[in-house]
Backbone as ProteinMPNN parsed JSONL, in Angstrom:
{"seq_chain_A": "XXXXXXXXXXXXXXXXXXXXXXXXXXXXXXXXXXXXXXXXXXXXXXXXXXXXXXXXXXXXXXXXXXXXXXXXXXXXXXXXXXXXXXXXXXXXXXXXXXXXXXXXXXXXXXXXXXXXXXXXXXXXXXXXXXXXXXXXXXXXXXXXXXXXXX", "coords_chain_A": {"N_chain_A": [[0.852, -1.173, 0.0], [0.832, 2.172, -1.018], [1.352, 5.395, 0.53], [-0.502, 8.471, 0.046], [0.954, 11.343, -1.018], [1.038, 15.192, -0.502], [0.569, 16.238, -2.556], [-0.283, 14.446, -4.506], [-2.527, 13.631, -3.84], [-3.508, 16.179, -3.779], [-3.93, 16.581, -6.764], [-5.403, 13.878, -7.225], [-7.992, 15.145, -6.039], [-8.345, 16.999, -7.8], [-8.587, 15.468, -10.115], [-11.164, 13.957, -9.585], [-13.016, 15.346, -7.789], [-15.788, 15.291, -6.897], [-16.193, 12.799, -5.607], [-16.027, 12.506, -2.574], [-17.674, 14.763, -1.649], [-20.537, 16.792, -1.301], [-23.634, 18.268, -0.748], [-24.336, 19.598, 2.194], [-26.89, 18.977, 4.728], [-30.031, 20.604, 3.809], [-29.139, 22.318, 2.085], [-29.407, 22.038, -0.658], [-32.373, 22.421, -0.55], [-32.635, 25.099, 0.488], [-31.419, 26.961, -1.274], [-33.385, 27.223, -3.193], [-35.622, 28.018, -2.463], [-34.153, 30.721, -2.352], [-33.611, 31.188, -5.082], [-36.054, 31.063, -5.913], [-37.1, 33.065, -4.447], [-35.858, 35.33, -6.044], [-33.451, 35.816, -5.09], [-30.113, 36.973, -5.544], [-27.179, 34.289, -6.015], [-24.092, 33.332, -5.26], [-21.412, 31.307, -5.729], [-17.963, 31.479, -4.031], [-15.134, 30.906, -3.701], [-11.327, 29.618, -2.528], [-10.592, 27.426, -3.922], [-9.062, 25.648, -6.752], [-10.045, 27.184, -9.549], [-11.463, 25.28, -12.061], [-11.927, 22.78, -10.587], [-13.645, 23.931, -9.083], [-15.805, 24.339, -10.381], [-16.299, 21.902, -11.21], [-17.854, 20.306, -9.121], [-19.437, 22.056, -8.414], [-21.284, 21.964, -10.397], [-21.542, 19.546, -10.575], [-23.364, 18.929, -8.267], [-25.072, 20.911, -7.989], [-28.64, 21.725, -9.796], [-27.851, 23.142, -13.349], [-27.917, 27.204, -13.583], [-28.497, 26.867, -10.629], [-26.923, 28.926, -8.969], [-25.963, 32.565, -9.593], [-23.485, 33.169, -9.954], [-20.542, 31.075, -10.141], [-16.97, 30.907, -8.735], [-13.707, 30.695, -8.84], [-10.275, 30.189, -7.752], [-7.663, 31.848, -9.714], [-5.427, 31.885, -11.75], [-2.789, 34.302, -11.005], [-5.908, 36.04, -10.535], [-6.837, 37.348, -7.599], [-7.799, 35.775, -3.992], [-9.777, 34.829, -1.567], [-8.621, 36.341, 1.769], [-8.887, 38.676, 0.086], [-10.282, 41.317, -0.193], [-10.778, 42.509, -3.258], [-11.801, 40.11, -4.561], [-14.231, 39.764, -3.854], [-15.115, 42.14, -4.785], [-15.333, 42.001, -7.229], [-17.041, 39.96, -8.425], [-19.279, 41.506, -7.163], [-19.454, 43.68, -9.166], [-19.915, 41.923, -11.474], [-22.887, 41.269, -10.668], [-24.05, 43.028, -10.335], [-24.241, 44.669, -7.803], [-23.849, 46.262, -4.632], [-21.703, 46.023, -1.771], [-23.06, 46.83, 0.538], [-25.61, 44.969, -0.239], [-25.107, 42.879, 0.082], [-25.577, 39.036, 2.276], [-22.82, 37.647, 3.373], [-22.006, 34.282, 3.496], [-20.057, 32.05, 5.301], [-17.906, 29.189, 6.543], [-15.972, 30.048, 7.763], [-12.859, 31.177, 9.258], [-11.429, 32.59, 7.288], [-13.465, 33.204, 5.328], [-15.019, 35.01, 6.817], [-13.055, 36.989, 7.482], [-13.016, 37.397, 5.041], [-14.992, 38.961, 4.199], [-15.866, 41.166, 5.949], [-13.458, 42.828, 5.232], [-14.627, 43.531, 2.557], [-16.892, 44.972, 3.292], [-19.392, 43.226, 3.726], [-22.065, 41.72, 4.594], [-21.388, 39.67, 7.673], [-21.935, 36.342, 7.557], [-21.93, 33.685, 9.292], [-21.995, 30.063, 9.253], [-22.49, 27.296, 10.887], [-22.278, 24.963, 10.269], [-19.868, 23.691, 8.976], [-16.316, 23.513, 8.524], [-14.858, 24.845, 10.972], [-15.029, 25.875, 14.383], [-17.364, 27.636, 16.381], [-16.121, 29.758, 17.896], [-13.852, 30.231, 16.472], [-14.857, 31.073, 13.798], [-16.335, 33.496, 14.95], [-13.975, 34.981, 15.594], [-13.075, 35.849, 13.289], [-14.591, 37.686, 12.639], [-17.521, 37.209, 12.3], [-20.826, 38.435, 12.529], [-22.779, 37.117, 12.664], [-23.98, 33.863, 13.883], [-25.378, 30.869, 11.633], [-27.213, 28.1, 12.513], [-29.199, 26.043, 11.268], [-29.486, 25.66, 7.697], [-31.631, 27.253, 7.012], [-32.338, 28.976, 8.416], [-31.259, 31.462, 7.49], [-33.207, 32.727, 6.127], [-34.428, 34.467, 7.384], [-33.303, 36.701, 7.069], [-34.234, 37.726, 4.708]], "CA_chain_A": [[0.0, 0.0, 0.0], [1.609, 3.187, -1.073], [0.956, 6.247, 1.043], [-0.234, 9.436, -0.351], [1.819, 12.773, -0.331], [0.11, 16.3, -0.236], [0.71, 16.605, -4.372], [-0.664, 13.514, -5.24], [-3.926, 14.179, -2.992], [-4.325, 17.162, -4.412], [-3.763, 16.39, -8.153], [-6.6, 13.347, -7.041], [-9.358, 15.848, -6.168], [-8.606, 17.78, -8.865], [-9.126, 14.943, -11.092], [-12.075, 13.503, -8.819], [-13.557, 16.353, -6.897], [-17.107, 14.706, -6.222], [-15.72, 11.779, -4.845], [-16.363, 12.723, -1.292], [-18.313, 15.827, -1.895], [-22.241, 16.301, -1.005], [-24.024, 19.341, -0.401], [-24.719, 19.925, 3.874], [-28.156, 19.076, 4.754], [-30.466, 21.408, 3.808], [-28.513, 23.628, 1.52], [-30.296, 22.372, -1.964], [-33.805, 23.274, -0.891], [-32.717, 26.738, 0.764], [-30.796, 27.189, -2.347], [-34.418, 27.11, -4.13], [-35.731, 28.775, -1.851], [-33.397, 31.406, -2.594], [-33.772, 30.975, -6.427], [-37.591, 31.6, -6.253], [-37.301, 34.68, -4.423], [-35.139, 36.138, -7.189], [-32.325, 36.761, -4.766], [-29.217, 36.484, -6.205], [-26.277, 33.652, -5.139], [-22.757, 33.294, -5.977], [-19.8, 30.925, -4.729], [-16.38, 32.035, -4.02], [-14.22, 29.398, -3.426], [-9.943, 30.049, -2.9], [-10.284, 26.025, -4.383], [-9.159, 25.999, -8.273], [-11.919, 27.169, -10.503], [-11.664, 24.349, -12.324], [-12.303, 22.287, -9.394], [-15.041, 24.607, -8.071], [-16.995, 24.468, -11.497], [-16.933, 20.842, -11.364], [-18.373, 20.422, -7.853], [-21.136, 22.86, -8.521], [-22.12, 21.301, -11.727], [-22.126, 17.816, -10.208], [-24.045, 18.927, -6.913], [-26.845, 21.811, -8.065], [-28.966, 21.942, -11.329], [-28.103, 24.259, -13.713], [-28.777, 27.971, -12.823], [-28.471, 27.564, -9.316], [-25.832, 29.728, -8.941], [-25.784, 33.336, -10.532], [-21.856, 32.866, -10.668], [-19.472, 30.161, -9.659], [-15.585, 31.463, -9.09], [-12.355, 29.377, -7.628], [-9.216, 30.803, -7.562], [-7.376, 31.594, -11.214], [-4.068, 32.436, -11.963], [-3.201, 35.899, -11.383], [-6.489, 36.067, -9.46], [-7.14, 37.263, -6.015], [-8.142, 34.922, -3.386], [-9.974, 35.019, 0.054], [-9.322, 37.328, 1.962], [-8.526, 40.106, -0.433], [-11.746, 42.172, -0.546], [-11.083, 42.576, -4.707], [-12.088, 39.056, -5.445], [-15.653, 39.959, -3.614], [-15.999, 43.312, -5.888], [-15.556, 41.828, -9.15], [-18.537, 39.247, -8.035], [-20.192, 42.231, -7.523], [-19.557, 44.283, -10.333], [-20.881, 41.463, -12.584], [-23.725, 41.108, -10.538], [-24.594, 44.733, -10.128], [-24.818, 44.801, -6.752], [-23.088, 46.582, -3.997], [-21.245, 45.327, -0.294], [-24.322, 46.479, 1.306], [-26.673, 44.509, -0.699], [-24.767, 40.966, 0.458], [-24.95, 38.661, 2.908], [-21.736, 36.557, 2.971], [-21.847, 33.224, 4.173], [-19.395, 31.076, 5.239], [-17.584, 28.144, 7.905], [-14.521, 29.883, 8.081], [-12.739, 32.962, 9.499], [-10.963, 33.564, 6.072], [-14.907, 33.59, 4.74], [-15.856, 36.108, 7.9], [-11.913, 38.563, 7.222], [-13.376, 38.461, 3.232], [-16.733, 40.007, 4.456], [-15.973, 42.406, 6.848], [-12.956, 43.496, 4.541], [-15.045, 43.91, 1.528], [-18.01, 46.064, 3.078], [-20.312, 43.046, 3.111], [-22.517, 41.243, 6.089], [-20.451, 38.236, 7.735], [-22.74, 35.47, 8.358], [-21.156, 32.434, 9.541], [-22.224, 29.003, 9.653], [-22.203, 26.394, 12.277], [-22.125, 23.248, 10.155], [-18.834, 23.84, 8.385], [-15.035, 22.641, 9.277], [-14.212, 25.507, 12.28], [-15.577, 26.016, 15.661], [-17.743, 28.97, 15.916], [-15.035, 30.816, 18.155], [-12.785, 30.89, 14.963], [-15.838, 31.867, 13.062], [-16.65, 35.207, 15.243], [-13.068, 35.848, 15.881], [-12.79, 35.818, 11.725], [-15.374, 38.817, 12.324], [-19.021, 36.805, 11.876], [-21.759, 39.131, 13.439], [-24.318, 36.136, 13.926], [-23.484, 32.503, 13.345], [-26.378, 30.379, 11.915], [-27.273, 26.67, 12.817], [-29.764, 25.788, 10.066], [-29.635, 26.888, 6.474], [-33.545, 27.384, 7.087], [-32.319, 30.35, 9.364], [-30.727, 32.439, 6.265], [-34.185, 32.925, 5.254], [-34.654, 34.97, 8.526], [-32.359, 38.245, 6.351], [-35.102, 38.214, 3.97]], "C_chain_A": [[0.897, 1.236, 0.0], [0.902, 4.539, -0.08], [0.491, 7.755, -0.11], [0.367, 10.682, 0.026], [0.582, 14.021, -0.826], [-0.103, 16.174, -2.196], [-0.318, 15.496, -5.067], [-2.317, 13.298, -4.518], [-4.684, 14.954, -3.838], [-4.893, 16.923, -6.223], [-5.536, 15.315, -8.226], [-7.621, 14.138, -6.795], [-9.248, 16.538, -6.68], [-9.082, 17.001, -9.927], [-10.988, 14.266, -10.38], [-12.578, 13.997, -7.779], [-14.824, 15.777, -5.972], [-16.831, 13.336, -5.573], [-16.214, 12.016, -3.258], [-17.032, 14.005, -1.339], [-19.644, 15.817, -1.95], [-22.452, 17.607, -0.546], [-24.449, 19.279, 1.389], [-26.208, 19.763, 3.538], [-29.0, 20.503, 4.752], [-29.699, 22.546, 2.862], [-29.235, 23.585, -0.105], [-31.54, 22.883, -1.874], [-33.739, 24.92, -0.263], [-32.235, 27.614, -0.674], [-32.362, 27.822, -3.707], [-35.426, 27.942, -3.562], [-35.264, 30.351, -2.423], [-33.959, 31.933, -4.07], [-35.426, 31.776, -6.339], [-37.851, 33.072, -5.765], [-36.408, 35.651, -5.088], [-34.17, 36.784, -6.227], [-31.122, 35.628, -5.569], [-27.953, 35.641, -5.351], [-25.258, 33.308, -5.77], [-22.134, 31.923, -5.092], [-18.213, 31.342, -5.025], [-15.521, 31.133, -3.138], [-12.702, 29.912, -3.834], [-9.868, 28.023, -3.718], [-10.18, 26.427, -6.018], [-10.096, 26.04, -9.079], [-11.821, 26.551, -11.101], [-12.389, 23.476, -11.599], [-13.615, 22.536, -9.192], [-15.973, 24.265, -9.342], [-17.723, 22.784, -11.242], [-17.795, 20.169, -10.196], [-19.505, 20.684, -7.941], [-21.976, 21.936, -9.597], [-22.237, 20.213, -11.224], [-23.0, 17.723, -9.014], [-25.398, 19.546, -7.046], [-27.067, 21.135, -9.714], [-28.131, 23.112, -12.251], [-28.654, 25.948, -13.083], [-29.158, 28.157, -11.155], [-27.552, 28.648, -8.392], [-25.706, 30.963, -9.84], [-24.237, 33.145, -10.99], [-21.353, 32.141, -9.65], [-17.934, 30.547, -9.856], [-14.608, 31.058, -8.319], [-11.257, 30.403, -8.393], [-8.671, 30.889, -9.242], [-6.054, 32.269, -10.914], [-4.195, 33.732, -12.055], [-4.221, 36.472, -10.519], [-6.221, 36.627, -8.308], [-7.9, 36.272, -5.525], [-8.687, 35.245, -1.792], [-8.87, 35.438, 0.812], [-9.156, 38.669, 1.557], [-9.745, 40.021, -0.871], [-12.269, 41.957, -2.014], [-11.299, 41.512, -5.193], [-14.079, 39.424, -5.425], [-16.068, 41.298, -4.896], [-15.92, 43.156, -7.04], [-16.693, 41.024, -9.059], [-19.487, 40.6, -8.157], [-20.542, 43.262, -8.384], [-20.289, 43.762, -11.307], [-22.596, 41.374, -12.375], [-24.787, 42.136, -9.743], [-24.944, 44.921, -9.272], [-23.36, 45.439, -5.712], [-22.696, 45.706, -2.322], [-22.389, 45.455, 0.869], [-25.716, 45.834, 1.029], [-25.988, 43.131, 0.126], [-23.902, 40.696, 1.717], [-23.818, 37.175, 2.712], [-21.843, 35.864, 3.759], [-20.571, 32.542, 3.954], [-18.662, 30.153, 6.623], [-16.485, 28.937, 8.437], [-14.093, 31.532, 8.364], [-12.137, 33.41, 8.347], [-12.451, 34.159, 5.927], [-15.138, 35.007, 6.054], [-14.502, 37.183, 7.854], [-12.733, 39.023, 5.522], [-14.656, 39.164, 3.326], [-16.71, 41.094, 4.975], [-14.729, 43.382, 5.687], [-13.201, 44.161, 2.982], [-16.648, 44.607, 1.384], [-19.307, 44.997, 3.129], [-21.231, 42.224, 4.955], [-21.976, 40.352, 6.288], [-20.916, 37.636, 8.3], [-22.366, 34.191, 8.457], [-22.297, 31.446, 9.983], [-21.509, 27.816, 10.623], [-21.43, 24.815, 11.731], [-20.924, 22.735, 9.15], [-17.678, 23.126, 9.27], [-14.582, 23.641, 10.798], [-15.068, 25.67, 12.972], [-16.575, 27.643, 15.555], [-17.144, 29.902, 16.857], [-14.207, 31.293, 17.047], [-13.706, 31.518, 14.022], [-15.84, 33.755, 13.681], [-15.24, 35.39, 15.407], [-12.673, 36.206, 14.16], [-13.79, 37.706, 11.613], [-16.964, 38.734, 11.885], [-20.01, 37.625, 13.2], [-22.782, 38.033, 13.864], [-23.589, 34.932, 13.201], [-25.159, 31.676, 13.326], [-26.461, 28.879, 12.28], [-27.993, 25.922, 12.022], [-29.85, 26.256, 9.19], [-31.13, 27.438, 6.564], [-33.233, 29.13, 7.433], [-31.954, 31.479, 8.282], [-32.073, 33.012, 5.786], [-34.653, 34.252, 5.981], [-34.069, 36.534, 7.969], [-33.3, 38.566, 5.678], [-36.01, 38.753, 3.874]], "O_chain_A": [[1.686, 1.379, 0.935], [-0.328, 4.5, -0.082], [1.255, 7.985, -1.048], [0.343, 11.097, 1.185], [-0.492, 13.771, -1.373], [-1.192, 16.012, -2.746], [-1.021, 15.755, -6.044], [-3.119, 12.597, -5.135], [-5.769, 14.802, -4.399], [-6.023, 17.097, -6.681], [-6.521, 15.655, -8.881], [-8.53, 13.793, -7.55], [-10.095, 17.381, -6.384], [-9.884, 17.509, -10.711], [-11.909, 14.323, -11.194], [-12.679, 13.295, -6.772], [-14.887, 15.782, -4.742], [-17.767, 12.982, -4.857], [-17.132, 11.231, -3.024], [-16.434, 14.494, -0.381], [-20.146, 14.904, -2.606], [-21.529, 18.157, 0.056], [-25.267, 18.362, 1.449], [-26.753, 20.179, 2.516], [-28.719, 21.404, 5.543], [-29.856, 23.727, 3.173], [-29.559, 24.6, -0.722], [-31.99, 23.637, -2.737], [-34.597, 25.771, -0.493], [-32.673, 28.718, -0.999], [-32.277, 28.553, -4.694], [-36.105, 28.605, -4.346], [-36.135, 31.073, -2.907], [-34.646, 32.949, -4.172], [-35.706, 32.914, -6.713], [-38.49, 33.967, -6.317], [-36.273, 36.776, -4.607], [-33.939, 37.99, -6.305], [-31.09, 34.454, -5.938], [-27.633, 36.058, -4.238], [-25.414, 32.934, -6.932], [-22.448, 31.673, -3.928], [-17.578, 31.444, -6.075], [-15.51, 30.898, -1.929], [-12.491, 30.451, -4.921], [-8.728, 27.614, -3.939], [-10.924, 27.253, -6.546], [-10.889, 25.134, -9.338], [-12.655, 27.179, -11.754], [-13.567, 23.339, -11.93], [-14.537, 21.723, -9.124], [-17.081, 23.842, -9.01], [-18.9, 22.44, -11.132], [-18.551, 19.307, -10.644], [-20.479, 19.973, -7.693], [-23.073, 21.39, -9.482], [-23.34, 19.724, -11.465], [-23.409, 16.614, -8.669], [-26.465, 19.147, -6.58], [-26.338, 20.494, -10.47], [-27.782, 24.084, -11.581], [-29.589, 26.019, -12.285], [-29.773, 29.055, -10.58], [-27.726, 28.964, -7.214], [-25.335, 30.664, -10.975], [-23.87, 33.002, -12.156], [-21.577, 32.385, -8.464], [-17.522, 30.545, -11.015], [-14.713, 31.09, -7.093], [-11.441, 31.157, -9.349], [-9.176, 30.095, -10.035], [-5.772, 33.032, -9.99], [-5.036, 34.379, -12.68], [-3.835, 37.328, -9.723], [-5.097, 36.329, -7.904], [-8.698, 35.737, -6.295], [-7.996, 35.854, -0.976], [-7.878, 34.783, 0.492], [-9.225, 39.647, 2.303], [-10.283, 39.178, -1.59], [-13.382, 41.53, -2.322], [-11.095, 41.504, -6.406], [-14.901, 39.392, -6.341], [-17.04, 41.326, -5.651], [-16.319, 43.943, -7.897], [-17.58, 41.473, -9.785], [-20.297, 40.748, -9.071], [-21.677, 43.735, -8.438], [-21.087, 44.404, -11.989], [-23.43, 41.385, -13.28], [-25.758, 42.063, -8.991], [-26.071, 45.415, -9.282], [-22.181, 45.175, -5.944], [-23.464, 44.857, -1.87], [-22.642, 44.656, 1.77], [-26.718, 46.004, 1.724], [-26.765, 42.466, 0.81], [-22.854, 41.134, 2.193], [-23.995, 36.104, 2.132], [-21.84, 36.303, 4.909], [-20.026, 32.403, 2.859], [-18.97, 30.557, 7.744], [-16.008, 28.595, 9.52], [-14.593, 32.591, 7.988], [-12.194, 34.628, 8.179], [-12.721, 35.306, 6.283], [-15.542, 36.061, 5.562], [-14.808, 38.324, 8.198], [-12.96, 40.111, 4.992], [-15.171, 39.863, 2.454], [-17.425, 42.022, 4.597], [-15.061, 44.515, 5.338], [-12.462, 44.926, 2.362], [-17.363, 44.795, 0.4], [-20.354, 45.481, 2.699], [-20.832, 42.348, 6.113], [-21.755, 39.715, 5.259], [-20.813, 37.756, 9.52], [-22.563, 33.528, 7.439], [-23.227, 31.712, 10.744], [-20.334, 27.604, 10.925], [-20.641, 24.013, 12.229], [-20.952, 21.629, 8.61], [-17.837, 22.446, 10.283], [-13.966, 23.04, 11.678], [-16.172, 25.668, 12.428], [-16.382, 28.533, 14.727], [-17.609, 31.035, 16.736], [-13.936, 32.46, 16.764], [-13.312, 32.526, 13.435], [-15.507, 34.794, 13.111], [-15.188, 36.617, 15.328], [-11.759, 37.023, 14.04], [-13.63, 38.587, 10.768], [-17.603, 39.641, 11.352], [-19.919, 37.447, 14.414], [-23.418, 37.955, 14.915], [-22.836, 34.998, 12.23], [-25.959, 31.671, 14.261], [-25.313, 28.436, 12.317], [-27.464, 24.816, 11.912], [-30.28, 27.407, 9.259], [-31.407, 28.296, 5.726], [-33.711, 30.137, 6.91], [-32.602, 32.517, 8.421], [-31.957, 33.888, 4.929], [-35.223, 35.108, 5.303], [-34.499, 37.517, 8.573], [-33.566, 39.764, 5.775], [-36.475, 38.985, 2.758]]}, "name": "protein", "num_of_chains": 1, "seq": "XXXXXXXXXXXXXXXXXXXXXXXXXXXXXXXXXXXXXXXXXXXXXXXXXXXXXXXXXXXXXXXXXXXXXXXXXXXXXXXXXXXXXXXXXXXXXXXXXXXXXXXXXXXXXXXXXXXXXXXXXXXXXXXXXXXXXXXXXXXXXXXXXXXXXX"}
């Protein structure tokens, strides 16, 4: 049995992303949710946009996503603010129109540093001390609860 090293890991979920990959309970029907009330939803992922495309496309329909965006050469990456304002340039919206979700205190430095609301989730990989010390004003516990902004 050969061991794997970090390179050869990675190179594997780049070729085989969905392999262990599944949306969190509850995130496709809030997602639709979402969708029906014509608000708009992005992901921003520092994971290679390659990667990230294929993920999305193998997890939502079509269209559930106004834009999907992973890291690119050249690129900015979590937590520089300017990855969030080109998202919102395309999607004509300003830092006080969006709330940003995410598990992680990068996700809660790229919110507060790009003007936008920093709403942290519970059911992600960090504790929700690393969440609010990242800068998350409320942390939620069900995606149900997101609905609660609207």
């Amino acid at each position: 049995m050969a061991a794997l090293v970090a390179g050869e890991s990675a190179a594997f979920y780049a070729e085989t992303p969905l392999v262990h990959s599944k949306p969190y309970p509850g995130i496709s029907e809030i997602l639709s949710s979402l969708r029906q009330m014509k608000i708009k939803t992005a992901v921003l992922t520092n994971k290679p946009d390659p990667v990230a495309q294929k993920v999305i496309a193998g997890l939502f329909p079509p269209g559930t996503f106004d834009i999907v965006r992973g890291e690119t050469m050249g690129g900015s990456r979590k937590p520089d603010p300017s990855c969030v304002w080109d998202l919102l340039l395309e999607l004509k919206l300003s830092p006080a129109d969006i709330i940003f979700t995410g598990d992680s205190e990068i996700d809660m430095e790229t919110a507060v540093s790009a003007g936008c609301f920093p709403l942290g989730v519970s059911w992600g990989y960090r504790s929700q001390e690393t969440i609010f010390s990242g800068g998350a004003r409320r942390i939620i516990k069900n995606p149900k609860e997101l609905l609660n902004f609207f």
